[in-house]
N, C-alpha and C positions, 0 to 999 in steps of 0.2 A: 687253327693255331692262334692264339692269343699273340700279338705283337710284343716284342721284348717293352720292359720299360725303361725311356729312356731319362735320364739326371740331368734335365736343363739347367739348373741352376749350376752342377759343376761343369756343363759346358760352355757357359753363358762366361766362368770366371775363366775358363781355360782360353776363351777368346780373347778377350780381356790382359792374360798374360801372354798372350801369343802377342799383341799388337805393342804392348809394352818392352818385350825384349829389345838388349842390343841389337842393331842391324850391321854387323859386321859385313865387311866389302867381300867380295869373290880371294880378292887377291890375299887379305889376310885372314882368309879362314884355307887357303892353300899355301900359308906360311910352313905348314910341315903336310905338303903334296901326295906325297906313298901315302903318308897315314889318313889322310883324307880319302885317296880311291879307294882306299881297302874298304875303308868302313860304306863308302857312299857309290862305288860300282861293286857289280857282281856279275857273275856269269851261272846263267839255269842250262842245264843239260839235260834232254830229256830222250830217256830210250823210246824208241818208236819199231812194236813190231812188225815186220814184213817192210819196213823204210829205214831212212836213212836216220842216225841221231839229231834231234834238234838240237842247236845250242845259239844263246842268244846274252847278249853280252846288254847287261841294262847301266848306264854312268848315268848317274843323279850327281854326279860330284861337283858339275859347273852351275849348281844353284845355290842360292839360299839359307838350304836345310843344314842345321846343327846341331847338336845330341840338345842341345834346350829344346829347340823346336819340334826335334822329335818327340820328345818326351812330353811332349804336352798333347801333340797329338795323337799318341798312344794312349795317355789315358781320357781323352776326349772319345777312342772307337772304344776304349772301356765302357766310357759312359754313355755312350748312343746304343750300346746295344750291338756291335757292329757281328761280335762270335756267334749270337743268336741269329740275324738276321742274314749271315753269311749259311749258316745252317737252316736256316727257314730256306733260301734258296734253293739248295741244292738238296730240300728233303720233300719239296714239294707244296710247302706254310704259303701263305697268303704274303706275297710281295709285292701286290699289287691292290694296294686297299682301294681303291677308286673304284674299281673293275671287281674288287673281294673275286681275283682271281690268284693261283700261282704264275709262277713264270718258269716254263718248263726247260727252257733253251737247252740249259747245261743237258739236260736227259738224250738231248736228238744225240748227241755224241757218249753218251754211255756213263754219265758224271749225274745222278739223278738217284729217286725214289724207283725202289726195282718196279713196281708197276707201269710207269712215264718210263723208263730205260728200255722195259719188256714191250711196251706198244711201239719204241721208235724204233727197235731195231726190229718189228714186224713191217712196218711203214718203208722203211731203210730198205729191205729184202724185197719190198715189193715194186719198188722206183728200183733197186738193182736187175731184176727180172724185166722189166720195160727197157731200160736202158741198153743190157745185152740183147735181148728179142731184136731193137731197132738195130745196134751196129750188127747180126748176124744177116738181117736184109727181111726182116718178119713184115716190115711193111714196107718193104720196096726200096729203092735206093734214097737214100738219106744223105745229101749233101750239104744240106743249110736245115738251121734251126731261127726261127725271128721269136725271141721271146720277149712279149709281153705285159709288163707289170711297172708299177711306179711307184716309190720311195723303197720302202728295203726289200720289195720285190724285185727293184731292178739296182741299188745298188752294189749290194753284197753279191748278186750274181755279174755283172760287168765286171767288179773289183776281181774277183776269181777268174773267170775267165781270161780277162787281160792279163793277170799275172802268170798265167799258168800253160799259156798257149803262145809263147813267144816262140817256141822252137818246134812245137807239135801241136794238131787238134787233127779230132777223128769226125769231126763235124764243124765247122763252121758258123757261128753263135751272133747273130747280131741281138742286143739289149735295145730297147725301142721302149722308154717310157713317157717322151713328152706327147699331149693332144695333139701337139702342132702336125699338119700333115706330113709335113717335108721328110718329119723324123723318120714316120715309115716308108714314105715313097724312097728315101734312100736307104732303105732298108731293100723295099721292092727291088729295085736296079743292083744289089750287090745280089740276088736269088734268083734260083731258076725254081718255078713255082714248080716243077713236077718232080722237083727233089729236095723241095721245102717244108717243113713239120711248124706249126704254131706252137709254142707253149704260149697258155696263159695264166698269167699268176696275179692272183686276188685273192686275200683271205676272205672275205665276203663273198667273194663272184659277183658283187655290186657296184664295183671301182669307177665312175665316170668316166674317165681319162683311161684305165684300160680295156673296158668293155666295149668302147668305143672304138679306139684301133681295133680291140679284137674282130669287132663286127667287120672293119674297113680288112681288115688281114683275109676274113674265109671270102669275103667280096672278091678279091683278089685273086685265089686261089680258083672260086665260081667263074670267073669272067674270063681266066685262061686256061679255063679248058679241063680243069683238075677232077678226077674221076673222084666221089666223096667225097669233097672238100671238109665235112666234119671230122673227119676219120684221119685227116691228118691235123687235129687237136689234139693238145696235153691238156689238162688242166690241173694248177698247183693251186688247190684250196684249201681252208678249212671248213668250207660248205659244200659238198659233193652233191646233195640233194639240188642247189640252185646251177650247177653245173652239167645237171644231169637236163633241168630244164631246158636251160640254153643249148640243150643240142649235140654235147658231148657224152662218148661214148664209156661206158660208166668200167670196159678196160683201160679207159686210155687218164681215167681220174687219180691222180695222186693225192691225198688226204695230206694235211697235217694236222697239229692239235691247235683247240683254241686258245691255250696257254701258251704260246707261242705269237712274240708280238712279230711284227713285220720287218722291223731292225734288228730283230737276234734270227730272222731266220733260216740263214742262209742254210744253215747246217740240215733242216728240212727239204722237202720236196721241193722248196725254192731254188734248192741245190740243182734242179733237174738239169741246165744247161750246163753247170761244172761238169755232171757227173758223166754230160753224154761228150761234149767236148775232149774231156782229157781220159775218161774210165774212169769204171768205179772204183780203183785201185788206187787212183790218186783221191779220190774223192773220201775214201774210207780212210786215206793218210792226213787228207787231213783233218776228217775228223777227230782220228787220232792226237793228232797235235794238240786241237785244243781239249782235248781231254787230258791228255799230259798240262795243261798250265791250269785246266780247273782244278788238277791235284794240284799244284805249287799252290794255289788260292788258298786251296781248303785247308792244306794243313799246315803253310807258315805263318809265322805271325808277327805282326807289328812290324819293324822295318824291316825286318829278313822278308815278309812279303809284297815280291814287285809289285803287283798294281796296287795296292795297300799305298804304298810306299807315294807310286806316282802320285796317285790322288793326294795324299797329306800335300806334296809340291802343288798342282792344280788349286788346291783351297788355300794353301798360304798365299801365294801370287793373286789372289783375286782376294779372299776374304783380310787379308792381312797388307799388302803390297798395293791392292788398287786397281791390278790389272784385267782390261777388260778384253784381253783378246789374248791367245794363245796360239800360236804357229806351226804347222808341221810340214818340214819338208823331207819327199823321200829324195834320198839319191840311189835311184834306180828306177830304171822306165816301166819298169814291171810293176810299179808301185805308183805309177801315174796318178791312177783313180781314189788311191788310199787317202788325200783329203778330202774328197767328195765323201765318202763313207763315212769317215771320222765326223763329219758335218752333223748328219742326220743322227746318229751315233751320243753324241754328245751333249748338241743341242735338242736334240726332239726330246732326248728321254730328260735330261737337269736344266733345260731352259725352263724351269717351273718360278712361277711368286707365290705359289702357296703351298705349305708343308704337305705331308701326306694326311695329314688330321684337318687341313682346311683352314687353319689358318692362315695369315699372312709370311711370308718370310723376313727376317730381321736384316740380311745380309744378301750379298750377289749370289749369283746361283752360278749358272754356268758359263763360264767367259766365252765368247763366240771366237769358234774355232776356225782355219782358215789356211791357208798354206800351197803348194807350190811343190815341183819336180826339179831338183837341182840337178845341172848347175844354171837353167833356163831363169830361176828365181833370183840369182845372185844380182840378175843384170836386169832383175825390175823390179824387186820390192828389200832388198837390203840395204839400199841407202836409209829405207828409212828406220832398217833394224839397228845399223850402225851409228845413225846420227840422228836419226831423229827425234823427236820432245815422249815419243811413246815406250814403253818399258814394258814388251812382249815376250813372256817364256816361248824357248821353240825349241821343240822335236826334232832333231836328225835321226832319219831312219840309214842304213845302208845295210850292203852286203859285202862279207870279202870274197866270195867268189862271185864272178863276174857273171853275165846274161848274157853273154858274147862269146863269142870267137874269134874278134878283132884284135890285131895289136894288143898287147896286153898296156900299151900306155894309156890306152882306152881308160884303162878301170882303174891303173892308178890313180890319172888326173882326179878320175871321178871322187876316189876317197879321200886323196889326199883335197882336192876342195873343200869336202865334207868334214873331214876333220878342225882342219885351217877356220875355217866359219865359227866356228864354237869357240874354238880358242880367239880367236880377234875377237867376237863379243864379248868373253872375258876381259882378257888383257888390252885392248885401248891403244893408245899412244897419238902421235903426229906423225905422219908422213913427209912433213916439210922439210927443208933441207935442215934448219936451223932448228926445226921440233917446234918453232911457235903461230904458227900459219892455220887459226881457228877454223878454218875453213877445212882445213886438212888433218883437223883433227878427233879423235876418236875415243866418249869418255870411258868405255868402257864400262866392266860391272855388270853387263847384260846373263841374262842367266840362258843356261840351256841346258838340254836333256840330251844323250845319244841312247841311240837305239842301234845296236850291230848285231846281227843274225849270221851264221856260218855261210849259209845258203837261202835262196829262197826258192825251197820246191814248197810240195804241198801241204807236210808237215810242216814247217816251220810259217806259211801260210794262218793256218790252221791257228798254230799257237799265239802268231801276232795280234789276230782279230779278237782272239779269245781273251790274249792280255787284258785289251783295252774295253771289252766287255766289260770285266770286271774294274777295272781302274773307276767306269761311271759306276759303277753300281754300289762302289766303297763309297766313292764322292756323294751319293745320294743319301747313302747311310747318314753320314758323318751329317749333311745340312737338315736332314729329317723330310725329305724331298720323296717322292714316288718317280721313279726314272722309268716307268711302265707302262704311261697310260702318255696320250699326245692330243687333247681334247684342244688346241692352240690352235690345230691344224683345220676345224670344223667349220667355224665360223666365214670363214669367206669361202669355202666350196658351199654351204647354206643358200649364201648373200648370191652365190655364181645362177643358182637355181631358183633363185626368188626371181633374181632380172628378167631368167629368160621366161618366166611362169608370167611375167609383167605383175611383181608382187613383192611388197615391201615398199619402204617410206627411206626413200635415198636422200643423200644430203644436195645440194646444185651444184655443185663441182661430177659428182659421179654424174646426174642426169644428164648435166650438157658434155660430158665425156661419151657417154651412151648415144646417144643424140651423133655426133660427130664422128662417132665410129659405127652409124649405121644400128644401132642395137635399142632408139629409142622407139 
């Protein structure tokens, strides 16, 4: 596929009048409030068969954004190209010009070219067929899973898992992706190794840092006593032939495709400890899910499409506003891990300084993202949301129904927090008895976003990660950025294997570090 052509020069003017506009306050652009959330909150409700309805409540209303501002970044995703390369995505086009690969993601869930759609849901049936084989007892009693993998091998599988096993799992899932030993020796002591299963997840099957646990994991399993110890391997690759070397049995291999980066893949074989922890029934909901919000993608347009939408906010605030950091807090424990993911998510794929053509970038790219589990965040990094010299958009995620079965004052307190936060960073004031006590006092103007979801099973899961897949992948549009490729990440695991090879020309700071930690 030929890349859309993109009209710098009418993007270059639409930046231009973007940074020119009024900047009208919070407070008087909710001079007429109802007409504000109508236009700038919405609610997506999405049927979900054999589950429950998603419905997810998106308010943009506490920012920035105004029909001028929209309107300019409307016709800036005109001008980038954005209809095209939302349709290059989801048809299978070259999205990934570095790599002159596709990006298949949307396909693992059913939102794809029928051929990528027709192999994942082969792939999909074939990781279902393993997953039921192991809970009916095909290979012996299955109490613990230790899966290992690192970056979106291990965090889109942890983020599901934790979310989705707060009240039930059929297996027990520890995520184990740092080198450091501890990680898995405490991995070790939560396992009884003769009813413990490895997965290992590497799209290469070359990973440093997982091949290495993986070794120290069958060591494990050899040393106490374990009858086969390969035999109780997974392996989640897109290299099955270097997995077959290593010693794994070439039933127990789950494939996925090379077009599939490692931060979109959870909805793959990556999936393998969702799908054995909760079933493949949730696992397939929430696939579901986010296939219901790649529809919403694909077919709304301009500000009727949420992550469209977010991202125009994400690129005002930074390209326009300044800002270089952006916040998300969940309220809700089940969503713990949801700024870990958002991390990798955001920054690996738009942390870019040069366009997808190799040039330089003109402008910021992706504000470093960062955030927090409320209400635990309130009472350590909002002094400095509320008062501080910095001017950080931030994210409330929540649910209304609760993850409990406590008091239900439980889950009030929670939201009514949740809500309260947005509004005071809006609205401002002094606390002082007299109102003039600077120290007590609050300017307000702060912008934010809410995020409200009905529930959070697995569908509505499903839809939130899938959101925010797309929200980067507009934002990259829009800067002319590749959100696909993560070549940033290379150079010091290089630099890690030059040291120990005793090879390369280090600076004296790293020598006499080496040196002092034994490594010279």
């Amino acid at each position: 596929m030929t890349r859309p052509t993109r009209n710098d020069a009418a993007i270059d003017q639409l930046w231009d009048r973007l940074r020119e506009l009024p900047r009208p306050t919070l407070a008087d652009l909710f001079e007429n409030g109802a007409a504000r959330v109508y236009k700038f909150a919405r609610r997506l409700e999405f049927g979900i068969e054999g589950a429950d309805p998603v419905g997810i409540r998106l308010d943009w209303s506490k920012t920035h954004l105004d029909d001028d501002v929209l309107e300019a970044f409307e016709e800036m995703a005109q001008a980038a190209g954005f209809a095209d390369m939302r349709e290059a995505l989801f048809t299978g086009g070259i999205v990934n010009p570095t790599e002159d690969r596709a990006a298949t993601h949307t396909a693992l869930r059913g939102s794809g070219a029928p051929a990528s759609v027709e192999e994942a849901e082969a792939l999909l049936a074939r990781m279902g067929m393993l997953v039921g084989a192991i809970h009916e007892g095909a290979l012996g009693e299955v109490n613990h899973l230790i899966h290992i993998g690192i970056g979106g091998s291990a965090l889109g599988p942890d983020l599901a898992v934790d979310a989705l096993t707060r009240d039930l799992k059929l297996v027990d899932v520890h995520v184990v992706s740092n080198i450091d030993g501890l990680a898995l020796e405490q991995a070790f002591a939560a396992c009884d190794p003769a009813t413990t299963l490895i997965a290992v997840a590497s799209k290469t099957f070359t990973t440093t840092e997982t091949m290495t646990n993986a070794a120290s994991a069958l060591k494990w399993l050899t040393d106490n006593k374990v009858s086969d110890p390969s035999g109780r391997v997974i392996a989640l690759t897109a290299n099955p032939e270097r997995a077959v070397e290593w010693g794994v049995d070439e039933t127990r291999i789950l494939p996925f495709p090379e077009s599939v980066g490692g931060r979109y893949s959870l909805w793959s074989s990556i999936g393998f400890p969702v799908a054995l922890a909760v079933g493949m029934e949730d696992f397939t909901a929430m696939l579901a899910g986010a296939r219901a919000m790649d529809t919403h993608f694909r077919e709304s347009e301009g500000r009727a499409n949420g992550p469209l939408l977010a991202a125009f906010a994400d690129l005002y605030y930074t390209r326009v506003r300044g800002c270089q950091t952006r916040a998300v807090f969940a309220y809700d424990e089940r969503l713990a891990l949801l700024p870990d993911y958002l991390q990798q998510l955001e920054m690996e794929s738009n942390g870019k300084s040069v366009t997808a053509d190799g040039d330089p970038v003109d402008a910021p790219t992706a504000a470093i993202t960062w955030g927090g589990v409320g209400t635990d965040a309130q009472h350590a990094v909002f002094q400095l949301l509320h008062q501080g010299t910095h001017t950080v958009p931030v994210d409330f995620i929540a649910s209304i129904a609760p993850g409990d079965e406590l008091d239900p004052a439980h889950h009030k307190a929670l939201l009514l927090n949740c809500l309260a936060q947005g509004a005071a960073l809006m609205a401002g004031g002094n606390m002082s008895a007299d109102g003039k006590d600077p120290a007590r006092g609050f300017v307000g103007n702060r912008p934010s976003a809410t995020i409200l979801v009905d529930d959070l099973d697995a569908a509505t899961l499903g839809a939130l990660i899938a959101f925010h897949e797309h929200r980067v992948f507009a934002g990259a549009v829009l800067m002319a950025i590749n959100p696909f490729d993560q070549f940033g990440v290379e150079l010091g695991k290089k630099m890690a294997k030059d040291m120990d090879a005793g090879e390369g020309d280090f600076d004296a700071s790293t020598r006499a570090l080496m040196e002092a930690a034994g490594l010279g």
